[in-house]
mmCIF entry with sequence, helices, sheets and N, C-alpha, C, O atoms, coordinates in Angstrom:
data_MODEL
# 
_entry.id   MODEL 
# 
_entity.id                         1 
_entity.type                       polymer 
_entity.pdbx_number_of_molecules   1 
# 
_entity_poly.entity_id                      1 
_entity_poly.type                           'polypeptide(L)' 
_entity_poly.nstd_linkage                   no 
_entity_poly.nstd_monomer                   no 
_entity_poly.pdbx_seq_one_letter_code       
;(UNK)(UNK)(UNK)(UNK)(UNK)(UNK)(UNK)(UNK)(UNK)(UNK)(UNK)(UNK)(UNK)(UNK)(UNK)(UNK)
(UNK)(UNK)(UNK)(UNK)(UNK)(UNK)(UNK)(UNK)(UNK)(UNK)(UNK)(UNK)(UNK)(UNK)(UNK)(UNK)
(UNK)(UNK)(UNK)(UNK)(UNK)(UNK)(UNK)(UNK)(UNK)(UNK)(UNK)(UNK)(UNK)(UNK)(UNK)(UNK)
(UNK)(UNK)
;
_entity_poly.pdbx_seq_one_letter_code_can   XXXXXXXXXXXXXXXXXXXXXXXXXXXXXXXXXXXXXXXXXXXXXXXXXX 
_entity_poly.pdbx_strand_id                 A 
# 
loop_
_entity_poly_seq.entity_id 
_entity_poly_seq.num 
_entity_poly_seq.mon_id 
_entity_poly_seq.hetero 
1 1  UNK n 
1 2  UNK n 
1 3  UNK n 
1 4  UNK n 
1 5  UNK n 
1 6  UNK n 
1 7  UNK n 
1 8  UNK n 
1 9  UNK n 
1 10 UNK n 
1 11 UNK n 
1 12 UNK n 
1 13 UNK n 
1 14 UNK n 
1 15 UNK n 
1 16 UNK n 
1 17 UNK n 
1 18 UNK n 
1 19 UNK n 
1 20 UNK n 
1 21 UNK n 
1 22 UNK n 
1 23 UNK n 
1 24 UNK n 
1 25 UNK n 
1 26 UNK n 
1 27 UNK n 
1 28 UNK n 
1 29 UNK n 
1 30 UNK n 
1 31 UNK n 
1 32 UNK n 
1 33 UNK n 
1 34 UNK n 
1 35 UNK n 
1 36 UNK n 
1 37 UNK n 
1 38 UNK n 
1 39 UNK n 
1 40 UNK n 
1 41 UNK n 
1 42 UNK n 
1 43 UNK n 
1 44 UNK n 
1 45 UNK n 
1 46 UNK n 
1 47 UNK n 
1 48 UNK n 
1 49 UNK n 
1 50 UNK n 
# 
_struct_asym.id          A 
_struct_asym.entity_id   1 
# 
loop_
_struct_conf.conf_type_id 
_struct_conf.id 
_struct_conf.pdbx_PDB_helix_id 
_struct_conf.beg_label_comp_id 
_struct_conf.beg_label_asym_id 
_struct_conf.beg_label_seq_id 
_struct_conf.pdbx_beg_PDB_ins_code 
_struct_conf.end_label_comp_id 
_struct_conf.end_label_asym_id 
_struct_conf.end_label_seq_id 
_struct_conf.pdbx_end_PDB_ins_code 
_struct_conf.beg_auth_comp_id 
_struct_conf.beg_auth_asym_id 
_struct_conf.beg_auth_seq_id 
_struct_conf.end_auth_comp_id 
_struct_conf.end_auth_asym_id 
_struct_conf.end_auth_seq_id 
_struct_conf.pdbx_PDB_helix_class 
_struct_conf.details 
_struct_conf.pdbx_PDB_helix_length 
HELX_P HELX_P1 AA1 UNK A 17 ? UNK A 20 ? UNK A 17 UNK A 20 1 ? 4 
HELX_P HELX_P2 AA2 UNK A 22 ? UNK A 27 ? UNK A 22 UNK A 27 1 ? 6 
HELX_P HELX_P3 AA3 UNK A 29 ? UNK A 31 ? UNK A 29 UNK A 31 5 ? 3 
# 
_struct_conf_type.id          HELX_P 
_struct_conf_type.criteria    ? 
_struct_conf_type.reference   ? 
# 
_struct_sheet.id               AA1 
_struct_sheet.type             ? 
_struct_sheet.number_strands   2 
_struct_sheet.details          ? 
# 
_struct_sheet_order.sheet_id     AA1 
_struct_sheet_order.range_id_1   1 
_struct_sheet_order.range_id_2   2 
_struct_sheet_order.offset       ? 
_struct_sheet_order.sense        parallel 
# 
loop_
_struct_sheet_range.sheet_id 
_struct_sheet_range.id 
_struct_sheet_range.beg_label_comp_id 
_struct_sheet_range.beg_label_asym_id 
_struct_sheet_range.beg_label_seq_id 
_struct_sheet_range.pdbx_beg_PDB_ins_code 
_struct_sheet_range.end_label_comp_id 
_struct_sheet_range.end_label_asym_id 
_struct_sheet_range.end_label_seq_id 
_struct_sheet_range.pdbx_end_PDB_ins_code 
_struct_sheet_range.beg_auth_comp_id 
_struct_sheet_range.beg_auth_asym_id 
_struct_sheet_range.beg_auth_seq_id 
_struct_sheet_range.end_auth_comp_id 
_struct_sheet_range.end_auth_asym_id 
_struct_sheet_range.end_auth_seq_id 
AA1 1 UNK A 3  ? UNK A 5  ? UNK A 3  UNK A 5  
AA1 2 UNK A 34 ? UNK A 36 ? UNK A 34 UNK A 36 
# 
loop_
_atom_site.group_PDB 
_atom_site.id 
_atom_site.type_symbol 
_atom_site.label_atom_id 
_atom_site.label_alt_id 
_atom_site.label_comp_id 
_atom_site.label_asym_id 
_atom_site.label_entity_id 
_atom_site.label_seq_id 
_atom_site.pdbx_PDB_ins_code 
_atom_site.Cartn_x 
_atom_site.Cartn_y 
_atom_site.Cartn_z 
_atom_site.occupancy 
_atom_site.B_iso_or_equiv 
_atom_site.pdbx_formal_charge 
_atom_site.auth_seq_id 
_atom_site.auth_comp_id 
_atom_site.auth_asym_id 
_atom_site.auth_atom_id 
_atom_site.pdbx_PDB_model_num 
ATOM 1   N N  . UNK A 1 1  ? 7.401   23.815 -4.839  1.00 0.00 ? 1  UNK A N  1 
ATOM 2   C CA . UNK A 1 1  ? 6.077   23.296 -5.005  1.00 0.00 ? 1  UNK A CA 1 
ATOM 3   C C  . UNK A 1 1  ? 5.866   22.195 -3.963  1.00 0.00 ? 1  UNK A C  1 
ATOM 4   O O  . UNK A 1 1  ? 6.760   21.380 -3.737  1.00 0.00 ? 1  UNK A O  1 
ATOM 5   N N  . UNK A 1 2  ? 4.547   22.164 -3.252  1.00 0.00 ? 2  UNK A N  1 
ATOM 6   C CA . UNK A 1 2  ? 4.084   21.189 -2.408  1.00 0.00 ? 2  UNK A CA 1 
ATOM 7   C C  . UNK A 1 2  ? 3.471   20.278 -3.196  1.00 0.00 ? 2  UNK A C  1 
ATOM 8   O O  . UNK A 1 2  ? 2.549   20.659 -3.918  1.00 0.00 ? 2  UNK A O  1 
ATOM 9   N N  . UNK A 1 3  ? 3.884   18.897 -3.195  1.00 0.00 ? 3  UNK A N  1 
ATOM 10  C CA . UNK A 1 3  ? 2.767   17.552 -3.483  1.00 0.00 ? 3  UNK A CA 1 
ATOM 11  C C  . UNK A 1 3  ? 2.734   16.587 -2.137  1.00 0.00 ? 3  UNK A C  1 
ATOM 12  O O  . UNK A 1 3  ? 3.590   16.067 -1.422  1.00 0.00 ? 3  UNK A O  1 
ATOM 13  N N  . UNK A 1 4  ? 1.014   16.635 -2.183  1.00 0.00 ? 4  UNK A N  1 
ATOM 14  C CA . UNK A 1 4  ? 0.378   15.658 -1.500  1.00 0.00 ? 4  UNK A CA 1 
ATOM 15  C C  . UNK A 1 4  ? -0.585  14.696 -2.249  1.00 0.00 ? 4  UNK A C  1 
ATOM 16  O O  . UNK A 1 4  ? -1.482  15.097 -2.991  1.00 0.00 ? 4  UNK A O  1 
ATOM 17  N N  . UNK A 1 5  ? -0.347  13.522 -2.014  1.00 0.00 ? 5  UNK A N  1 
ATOM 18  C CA . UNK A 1 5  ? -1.265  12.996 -3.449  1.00 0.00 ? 5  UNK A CA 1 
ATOM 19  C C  . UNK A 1 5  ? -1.112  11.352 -2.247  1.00 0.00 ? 5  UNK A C  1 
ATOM 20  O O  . UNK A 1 5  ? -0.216  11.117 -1.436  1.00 0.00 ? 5  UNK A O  1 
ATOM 21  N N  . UNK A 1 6  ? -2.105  10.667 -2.517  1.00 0.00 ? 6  UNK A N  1 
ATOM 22  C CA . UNK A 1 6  ? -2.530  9.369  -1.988  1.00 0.00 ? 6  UNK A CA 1 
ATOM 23  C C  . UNK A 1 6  ? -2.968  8.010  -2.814  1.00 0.00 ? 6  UNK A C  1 
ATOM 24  O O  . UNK A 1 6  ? -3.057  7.847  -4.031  1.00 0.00 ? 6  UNK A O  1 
ATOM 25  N N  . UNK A 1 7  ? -3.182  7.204  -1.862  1.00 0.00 ? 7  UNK A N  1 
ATOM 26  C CA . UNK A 1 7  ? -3.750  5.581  -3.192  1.00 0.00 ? 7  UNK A CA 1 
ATOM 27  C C  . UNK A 1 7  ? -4.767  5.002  -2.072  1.00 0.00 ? 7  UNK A C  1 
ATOM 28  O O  . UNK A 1 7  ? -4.628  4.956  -0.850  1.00 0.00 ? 7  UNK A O  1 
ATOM 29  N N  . UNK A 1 8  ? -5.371  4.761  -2.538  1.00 0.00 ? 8  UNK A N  1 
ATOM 30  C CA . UNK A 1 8  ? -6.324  3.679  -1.942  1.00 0.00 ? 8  UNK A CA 1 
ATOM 31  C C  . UNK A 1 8  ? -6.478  2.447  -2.505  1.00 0.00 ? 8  UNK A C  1 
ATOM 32  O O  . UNK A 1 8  ? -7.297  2.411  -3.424  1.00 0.00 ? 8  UNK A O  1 
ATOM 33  N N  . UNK A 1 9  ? -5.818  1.217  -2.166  1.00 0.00 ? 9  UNK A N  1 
ATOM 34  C CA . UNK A 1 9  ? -6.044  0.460  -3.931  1.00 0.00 ? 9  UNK A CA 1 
ATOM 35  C C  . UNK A 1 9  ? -6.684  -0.771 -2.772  1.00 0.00 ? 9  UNK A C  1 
ATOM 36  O O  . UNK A 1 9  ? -6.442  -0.960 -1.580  1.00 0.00 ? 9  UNK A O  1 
ATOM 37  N N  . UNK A 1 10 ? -7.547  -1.430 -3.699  1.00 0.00 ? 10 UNK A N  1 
ATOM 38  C CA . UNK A 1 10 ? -8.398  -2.216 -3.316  1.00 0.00 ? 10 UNK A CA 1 
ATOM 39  C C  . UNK A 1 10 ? -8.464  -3.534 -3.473  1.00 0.00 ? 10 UNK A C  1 
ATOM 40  O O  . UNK A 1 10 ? -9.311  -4.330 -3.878  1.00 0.00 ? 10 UNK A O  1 
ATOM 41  N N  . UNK A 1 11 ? -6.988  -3.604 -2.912  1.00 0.00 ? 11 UNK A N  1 
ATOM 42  C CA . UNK A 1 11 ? -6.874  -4.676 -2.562  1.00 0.00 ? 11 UNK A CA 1 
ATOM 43  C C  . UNK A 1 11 ? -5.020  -4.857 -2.575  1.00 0.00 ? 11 UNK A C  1 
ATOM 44  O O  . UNK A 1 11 ? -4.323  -3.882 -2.852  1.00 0.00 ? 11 UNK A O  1 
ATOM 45  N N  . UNK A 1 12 ? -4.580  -5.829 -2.337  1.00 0.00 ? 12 UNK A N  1 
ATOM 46  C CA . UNK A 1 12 ? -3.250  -5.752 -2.277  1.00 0.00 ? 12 UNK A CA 1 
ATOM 47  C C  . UNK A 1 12 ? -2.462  -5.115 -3.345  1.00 0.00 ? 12 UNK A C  1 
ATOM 48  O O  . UNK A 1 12 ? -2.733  -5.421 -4.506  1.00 0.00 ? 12 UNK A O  1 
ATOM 49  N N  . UNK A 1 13 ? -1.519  -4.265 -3.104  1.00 0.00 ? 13 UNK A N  1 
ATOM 50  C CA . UNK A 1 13 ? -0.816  -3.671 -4.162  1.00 0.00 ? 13 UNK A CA 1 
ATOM 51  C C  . UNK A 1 13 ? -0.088  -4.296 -5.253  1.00 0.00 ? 13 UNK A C  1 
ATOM 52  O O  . UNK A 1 13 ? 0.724   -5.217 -5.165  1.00 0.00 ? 13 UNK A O  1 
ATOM 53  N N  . UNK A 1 14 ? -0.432  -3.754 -6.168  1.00 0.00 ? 14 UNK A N  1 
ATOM 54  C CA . UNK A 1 14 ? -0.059  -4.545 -7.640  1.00 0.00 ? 14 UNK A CA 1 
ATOM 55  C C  . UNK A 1 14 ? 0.698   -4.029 -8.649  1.00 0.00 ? 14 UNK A C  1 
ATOM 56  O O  . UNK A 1 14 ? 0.827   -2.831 -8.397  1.00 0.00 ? 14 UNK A O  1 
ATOM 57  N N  . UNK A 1 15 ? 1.129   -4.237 -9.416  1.00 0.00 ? 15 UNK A N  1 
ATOM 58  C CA . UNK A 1 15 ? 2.105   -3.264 -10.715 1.00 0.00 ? 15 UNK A CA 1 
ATOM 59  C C  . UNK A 1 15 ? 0.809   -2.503 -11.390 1.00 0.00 ? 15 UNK A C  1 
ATOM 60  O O  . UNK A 1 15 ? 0.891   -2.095 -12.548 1.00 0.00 ? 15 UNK A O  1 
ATOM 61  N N  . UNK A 1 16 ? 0.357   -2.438 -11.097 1.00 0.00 ? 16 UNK A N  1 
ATOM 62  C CA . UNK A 1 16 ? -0.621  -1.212 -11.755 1.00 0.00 ? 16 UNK A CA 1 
ATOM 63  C C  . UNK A 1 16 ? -0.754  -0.110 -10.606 1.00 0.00 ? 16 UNK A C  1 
ATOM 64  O O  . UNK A 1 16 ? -0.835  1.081  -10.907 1.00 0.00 ? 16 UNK A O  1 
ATOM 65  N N  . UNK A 1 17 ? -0.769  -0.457 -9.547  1.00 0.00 ? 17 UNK A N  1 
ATOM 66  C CA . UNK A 1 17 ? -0.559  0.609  -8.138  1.00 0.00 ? 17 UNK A CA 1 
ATOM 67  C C  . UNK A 1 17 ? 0.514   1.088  -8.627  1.00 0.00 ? 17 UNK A C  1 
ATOM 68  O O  . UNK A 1 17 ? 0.328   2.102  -9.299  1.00 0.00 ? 17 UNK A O  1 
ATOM 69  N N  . UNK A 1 18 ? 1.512   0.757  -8.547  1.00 0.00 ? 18 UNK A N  1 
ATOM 70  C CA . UNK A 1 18 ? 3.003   1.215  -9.070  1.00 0.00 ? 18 UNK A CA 1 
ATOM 71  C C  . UNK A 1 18 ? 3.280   2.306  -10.302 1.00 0.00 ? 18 UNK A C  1 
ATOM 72  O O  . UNK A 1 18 ? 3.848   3.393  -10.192 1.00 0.00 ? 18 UNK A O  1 
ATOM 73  N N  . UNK A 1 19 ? 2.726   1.714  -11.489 1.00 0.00 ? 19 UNK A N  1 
ATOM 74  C CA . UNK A 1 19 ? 2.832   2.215  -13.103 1.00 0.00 ? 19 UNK A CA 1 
ATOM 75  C C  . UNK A 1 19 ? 1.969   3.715  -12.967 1.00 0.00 ? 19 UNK A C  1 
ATOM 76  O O  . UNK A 1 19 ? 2.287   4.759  -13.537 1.00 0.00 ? 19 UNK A O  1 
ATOM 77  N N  . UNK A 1 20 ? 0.674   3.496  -11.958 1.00 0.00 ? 20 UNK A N  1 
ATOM 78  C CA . UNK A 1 20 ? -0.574  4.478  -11.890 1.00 0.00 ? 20 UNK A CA 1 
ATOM 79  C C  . UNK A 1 20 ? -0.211  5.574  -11.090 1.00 0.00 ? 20 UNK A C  1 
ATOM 80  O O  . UNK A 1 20 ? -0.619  6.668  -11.483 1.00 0.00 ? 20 UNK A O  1 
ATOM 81  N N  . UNK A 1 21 ? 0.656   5.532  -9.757  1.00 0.00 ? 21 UNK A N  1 
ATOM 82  C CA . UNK A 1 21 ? 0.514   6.460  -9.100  1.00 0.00 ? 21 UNK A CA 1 
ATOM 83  C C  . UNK A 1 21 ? 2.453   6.864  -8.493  1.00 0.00 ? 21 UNK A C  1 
ATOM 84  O O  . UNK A 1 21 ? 3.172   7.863  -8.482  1.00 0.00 ? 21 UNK A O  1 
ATOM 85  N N  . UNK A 1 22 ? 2.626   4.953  -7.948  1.00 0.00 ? 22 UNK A N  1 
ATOM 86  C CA . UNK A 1 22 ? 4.144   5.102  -7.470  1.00 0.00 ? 22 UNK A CA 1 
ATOM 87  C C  . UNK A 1 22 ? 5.244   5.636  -8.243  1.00 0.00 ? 22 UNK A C  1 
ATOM 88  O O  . UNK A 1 22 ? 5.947   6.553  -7.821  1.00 0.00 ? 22 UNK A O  1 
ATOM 89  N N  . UNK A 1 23 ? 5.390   5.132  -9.260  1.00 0.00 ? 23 UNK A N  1 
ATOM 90  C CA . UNK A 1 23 ? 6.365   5.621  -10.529 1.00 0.00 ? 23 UNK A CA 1 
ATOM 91  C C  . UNK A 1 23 ? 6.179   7.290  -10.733 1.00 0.00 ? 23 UNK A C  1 
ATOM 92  O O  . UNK A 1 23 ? 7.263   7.870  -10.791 1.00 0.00 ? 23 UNK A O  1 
ATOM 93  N N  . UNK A 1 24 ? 5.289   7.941  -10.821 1.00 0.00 ? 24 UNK A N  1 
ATOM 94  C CA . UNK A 1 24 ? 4.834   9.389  -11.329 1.00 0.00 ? 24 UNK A CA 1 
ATOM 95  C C  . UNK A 1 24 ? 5.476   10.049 -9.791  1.00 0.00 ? 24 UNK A C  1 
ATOM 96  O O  . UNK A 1 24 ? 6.252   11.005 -9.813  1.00 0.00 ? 24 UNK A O  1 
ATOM 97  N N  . UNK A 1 25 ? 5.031   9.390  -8.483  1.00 0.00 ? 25 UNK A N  1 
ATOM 98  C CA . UNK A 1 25 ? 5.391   10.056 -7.327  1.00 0.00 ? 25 UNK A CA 1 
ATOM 99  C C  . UNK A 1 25 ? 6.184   10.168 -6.939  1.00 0.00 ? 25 UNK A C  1 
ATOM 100 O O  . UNK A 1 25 ? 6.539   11.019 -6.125  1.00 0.00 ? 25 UNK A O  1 
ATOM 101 N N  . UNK A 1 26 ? 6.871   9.132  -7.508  1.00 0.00 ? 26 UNK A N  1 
ATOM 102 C CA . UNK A 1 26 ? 8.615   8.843  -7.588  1.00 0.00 ? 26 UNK A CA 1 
ATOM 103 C C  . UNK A 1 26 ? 9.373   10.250 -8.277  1.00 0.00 ? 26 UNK A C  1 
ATOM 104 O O  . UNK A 1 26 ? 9.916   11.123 -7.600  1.00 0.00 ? 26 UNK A O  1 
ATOM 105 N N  . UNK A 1 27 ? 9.290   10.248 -9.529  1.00 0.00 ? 27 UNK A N  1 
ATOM 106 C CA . UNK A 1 27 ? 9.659   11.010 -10.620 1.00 0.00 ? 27 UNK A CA 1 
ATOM 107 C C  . UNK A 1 27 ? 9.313   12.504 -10.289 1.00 0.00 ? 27 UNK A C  1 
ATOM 108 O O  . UNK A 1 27 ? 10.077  13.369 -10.718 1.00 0.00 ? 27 UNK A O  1 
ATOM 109 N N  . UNK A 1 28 ? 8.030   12.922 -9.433  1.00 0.00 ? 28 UNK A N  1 
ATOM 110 C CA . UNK A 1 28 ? 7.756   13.898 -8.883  1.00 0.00 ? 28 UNK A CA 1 
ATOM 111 C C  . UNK A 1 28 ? 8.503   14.350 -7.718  1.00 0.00 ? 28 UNK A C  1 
ATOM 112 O O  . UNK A 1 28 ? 8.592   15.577 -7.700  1.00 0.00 ? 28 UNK A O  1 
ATOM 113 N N  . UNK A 1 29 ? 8.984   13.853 -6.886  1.00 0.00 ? 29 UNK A N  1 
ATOM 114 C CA . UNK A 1 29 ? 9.897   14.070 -5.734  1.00 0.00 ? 29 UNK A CA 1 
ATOM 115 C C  . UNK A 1 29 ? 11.211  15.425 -6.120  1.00 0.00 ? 29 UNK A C  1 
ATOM 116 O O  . UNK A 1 29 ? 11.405  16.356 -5.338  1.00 0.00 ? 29 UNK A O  1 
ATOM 117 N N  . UNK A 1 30 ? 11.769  15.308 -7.078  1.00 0.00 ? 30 UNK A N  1 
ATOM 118 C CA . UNK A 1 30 ? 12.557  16.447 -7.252  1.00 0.00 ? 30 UNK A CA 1 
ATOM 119 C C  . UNK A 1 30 ? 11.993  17.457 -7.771  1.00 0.00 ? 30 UNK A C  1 
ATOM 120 O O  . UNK A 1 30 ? 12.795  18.189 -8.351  1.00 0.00 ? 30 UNK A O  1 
ATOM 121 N N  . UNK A 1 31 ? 10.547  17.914 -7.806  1.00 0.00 ? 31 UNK A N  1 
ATOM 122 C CA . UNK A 1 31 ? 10.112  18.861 -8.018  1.00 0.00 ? 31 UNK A CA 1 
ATOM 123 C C  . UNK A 1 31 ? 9.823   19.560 -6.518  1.00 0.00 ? 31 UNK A C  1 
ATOM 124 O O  . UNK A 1 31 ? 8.924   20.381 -6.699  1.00 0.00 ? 31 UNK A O  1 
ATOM 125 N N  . UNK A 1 32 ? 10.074  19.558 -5.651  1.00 0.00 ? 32 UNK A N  1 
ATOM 126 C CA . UNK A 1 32 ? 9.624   20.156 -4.113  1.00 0.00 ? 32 UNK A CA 1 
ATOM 127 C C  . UNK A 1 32 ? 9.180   19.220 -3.526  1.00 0.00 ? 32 UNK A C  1 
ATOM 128 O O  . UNK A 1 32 ? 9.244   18.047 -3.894  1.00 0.00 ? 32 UNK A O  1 
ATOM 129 N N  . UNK A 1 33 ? 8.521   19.770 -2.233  1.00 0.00 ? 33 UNK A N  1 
ATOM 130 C CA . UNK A 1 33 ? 8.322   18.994 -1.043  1.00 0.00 ? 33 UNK A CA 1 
ATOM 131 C C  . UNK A 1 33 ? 6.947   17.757 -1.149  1.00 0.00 ? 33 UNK A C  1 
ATOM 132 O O  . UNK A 1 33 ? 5.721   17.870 -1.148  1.00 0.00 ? 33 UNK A O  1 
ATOM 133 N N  . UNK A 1 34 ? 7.853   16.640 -1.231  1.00 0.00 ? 34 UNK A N  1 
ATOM 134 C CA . UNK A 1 34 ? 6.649   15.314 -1.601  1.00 0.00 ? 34 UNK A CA 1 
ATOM 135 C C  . UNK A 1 34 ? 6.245   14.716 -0.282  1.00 0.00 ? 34 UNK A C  1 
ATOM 136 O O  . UNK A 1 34 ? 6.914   14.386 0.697   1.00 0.00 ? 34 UNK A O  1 
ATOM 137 N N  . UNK A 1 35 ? 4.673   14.662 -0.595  1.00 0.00 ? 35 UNK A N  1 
ATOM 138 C CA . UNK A 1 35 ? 4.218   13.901 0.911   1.00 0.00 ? 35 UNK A CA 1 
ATOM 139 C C  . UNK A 1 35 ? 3.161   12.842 -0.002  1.00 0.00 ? 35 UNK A C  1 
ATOM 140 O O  . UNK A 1 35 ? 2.622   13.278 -1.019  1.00 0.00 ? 35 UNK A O  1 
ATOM 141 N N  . UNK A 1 36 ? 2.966   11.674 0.380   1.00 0.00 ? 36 UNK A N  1 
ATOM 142 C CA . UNK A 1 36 ? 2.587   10.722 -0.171  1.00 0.00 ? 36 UNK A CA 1 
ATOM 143 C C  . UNK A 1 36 ? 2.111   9.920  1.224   1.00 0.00 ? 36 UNK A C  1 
ATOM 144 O O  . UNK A 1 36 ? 2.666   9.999  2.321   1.00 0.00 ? 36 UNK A O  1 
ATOM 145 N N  . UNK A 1 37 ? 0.957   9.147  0.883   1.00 0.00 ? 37 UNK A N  1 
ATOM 146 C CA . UNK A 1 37 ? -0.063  8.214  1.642   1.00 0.00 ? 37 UNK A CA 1 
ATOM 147 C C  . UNK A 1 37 ? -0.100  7.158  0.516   1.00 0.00 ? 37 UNK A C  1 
ATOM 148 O O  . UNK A 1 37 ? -0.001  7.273  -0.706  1.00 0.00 ? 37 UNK A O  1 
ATOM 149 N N  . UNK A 1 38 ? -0.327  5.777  1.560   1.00 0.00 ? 38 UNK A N  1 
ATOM 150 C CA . UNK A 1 38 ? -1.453  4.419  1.329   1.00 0.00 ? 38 UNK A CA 1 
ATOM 151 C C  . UNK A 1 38 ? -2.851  4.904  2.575   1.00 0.00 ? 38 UNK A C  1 
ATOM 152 O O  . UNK A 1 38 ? -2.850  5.052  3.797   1.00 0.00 ? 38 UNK A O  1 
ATOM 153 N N  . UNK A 1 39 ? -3.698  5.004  1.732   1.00 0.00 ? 39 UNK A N  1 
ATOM 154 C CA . UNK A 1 39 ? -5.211  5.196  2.646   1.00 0.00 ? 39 UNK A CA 1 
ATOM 155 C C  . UNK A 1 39 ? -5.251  3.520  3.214   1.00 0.00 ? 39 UNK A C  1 
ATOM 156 O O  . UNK A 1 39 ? -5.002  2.632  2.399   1.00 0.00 ? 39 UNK A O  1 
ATOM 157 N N  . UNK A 1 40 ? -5.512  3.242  4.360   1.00 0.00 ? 40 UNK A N  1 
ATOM 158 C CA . UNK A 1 40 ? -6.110  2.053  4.560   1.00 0.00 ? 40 UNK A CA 1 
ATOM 159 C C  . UNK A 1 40 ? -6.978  2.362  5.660   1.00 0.00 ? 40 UNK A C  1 
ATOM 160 O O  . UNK A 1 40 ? -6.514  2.262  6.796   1.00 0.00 ? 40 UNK A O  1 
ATOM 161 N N  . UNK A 1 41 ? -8.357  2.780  5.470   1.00 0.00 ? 41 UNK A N  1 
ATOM 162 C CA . UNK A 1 41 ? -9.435  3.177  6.279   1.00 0.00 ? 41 UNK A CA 1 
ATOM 163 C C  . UNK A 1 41 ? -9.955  2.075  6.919   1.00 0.00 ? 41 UNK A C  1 
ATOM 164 O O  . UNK A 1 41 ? -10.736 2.297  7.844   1.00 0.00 ? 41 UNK A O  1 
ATOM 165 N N  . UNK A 1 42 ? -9.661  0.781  6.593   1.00 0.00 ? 42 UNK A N  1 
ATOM 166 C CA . UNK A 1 42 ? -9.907  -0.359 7.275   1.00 0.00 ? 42 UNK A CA 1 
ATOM 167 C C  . UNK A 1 42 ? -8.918  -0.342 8.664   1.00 0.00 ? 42 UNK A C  1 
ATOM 168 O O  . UNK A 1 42 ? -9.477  -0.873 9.623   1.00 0.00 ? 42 UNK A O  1 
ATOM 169 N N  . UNK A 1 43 ? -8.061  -0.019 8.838   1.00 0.00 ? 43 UNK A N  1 
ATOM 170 C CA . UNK A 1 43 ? -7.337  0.373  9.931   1.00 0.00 ? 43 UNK A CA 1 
ATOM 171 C C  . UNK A 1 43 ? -7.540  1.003  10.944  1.00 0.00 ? 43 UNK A C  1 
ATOM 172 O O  . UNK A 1 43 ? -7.156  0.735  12.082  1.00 0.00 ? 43 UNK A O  1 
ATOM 173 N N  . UNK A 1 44 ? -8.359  2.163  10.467  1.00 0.00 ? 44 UNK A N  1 
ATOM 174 C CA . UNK A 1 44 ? -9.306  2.747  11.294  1.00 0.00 ? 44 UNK A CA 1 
ATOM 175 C C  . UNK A 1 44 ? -10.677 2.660  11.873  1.00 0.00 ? 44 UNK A C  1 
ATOM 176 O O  . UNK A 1 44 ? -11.368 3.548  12.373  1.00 0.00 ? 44 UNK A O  1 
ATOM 177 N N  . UNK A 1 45 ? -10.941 1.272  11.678  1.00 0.00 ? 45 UNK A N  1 
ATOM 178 C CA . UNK A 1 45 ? -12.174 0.644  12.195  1.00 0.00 ? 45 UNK A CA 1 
ATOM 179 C C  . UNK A 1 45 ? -12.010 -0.846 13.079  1.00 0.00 ? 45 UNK A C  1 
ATOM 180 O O  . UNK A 1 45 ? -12.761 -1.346 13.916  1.00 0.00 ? 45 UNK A O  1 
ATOM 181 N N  . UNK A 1 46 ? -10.828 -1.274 12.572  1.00 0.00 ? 46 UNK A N  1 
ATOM 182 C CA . UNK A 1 46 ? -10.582 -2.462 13.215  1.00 0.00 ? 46 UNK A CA 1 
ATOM 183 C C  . UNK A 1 46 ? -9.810  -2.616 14.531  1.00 0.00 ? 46 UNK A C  1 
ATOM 184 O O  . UNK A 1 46 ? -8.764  -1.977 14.415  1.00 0.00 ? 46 UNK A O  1 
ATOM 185 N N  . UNK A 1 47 ? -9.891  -3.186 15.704  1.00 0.00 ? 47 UNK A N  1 
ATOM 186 C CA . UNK A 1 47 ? -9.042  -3.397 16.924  1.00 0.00 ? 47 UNK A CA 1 
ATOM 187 C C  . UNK A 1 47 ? -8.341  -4.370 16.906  1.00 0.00 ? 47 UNK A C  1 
ATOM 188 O O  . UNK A 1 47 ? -8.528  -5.530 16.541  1.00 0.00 ? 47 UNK A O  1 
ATOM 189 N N  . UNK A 1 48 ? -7.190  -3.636 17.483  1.00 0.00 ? 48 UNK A N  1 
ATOM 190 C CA . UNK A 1 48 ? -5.762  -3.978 17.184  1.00 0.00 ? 48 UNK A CA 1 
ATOM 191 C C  . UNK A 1 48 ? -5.486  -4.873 18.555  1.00 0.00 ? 48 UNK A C  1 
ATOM 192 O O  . UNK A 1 48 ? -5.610  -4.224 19.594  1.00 0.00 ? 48 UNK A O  1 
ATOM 193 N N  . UNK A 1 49 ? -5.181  -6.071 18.684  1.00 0.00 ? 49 UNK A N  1 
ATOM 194 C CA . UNK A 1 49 ? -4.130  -6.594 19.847  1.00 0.00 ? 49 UNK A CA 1 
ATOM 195 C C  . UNK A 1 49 ? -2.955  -5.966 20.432  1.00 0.00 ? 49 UNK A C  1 
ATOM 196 O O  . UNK A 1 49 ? -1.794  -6.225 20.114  1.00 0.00 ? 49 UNK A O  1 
ATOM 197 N N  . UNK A 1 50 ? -3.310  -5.170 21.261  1.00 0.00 ? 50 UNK A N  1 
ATOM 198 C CA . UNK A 1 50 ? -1.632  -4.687 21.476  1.00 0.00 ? 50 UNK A CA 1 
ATOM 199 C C  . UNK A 1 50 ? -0.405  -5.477 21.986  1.00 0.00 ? 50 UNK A C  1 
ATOM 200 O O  . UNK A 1 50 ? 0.696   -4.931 22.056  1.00 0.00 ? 50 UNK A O  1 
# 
């Protein structure tokens, strides 16, 4: 089985980010191939100093 599953959390990550999505994605990993994201679409609008 493929999992792809993501978070967007709005604002700095918290034990409810964790309990809600990390913990389950965790526990999901030995079911097949796990791919997991943090969305931060603010990243993609802002310029970066290289």
């Amino acid at each position: 089985m493929r999992i792809l599953s993501g978070i967007q959390p709005s604002g700095a990550l918290h034990i409810g980010n964790y309990f809600g999505m990390m913990r389950p994605a965790v526990a999901l990993q030995t079911e097949g191939e796990a791919l997991y994201f943090v969305a931060d679409y603010h990243a993609l609008t802002s310029l970066r100093d290289p």
